[in-house]
N, C-alpha and C positions, 0 to 999 in steps of 0.2 A: 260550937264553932261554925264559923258561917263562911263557904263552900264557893267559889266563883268556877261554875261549871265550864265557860269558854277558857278556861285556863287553870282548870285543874289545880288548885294553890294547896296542893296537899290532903286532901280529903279520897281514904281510899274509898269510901262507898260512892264515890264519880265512877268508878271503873264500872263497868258493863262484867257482871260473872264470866260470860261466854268470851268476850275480850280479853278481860286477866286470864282464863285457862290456857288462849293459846298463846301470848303473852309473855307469861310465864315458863313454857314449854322450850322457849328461843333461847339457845348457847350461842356466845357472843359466834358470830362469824367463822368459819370452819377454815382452818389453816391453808386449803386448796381453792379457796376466795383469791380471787386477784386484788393488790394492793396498787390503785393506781394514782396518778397524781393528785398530791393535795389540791383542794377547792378554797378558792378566795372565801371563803364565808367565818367571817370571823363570829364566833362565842365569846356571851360573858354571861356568870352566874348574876343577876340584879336581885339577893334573896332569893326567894324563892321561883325565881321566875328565871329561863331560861332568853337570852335574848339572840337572835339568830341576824347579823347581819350581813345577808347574799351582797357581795362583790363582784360575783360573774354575771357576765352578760348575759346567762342560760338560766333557767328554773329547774327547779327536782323537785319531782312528783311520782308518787309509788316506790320512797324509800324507807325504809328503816333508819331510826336515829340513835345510836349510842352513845352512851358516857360512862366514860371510867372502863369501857368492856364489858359494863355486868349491866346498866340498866335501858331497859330498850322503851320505842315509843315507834309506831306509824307515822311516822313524818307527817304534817300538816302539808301541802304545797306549798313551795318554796319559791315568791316569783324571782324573777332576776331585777336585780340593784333596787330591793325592797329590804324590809327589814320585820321579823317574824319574833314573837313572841309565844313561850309554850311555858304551861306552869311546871314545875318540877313532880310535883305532884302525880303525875301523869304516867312519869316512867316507872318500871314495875321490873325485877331482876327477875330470873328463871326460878327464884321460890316464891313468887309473885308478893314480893313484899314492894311495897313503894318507896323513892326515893326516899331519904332521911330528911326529914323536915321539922328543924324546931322550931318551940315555939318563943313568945313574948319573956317569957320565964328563961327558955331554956334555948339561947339563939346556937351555941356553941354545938347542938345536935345538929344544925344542918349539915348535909355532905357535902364537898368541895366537888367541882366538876376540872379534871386535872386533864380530862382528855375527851375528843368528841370525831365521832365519823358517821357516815353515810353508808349506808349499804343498800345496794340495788340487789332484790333476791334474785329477780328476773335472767339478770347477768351475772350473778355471783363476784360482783366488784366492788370493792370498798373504796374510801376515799376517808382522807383525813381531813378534819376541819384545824383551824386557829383557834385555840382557847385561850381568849385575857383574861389575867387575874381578874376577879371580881372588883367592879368598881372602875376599872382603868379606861373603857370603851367607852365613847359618848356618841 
């Protein structure tokens, strides 16, 4: 199976060992996190591929990205009124297993992305993103 490293399409030997330990280690967001207002940044699963489109006029950079609350990723930089692409592949839950990703055979194993936030550790504050069903965003 052949691996597209800038996008992670599933393939866990991309992960870096020393990357998945800590990785893995991360429980979604700690209940004494501040939940602050959602961010214009609409999600949609395209396959396997995560597609990020920034609607605020601001960037994030230095955050944590989650989906569903279990699977986590370092946020790539995120500019403002750009649009970011990240393979699913990539994200990794606290038993460092990677996103669910089927295959050509087996499409019905990918997982659904039903929810998505930001979390700044620096500040201990979350933010919710917009998740379109898959398919619906252009």
């Amino acid at each position: 199976m052949a691996c597209v490293v800038g996008l992670g399409l599933g393939c866990a030997a991309e992960l870096e060992p020393a990357d998945l330990a800590v990785r893995a280690d991360r429980a979604f967001p700690p209940a004494e996190s501040t939940l602050e207002a959602d961010l214009d940044i609409a999600v949609r699963q395209d396959g396997h591929v995560l597609v990020l489109d920034n609607r605020e006029a601001t960037g994030f950079a230095g955050h944590q990205l989650w989906l569903n609350r279990e699977w986590n990723l370092d946020a790539p930089p995120i500019p403002p009124a750009e649009r970011v692409e990240i393979g699913l592949g990539a994200f990794v839950n606290r038993y460092g297993e990677t996103f669910p990703l089927g295959g050509p055979l087996s499409p019905d194993k990918t997982g659904r992305v039903v929810s998505a936030e930001l979390y700044d550790p620096a500040r201990g504050a979350r933010r919710r993103l917009l998740v379109w069903p898959e398919g619906e965003l252009r």
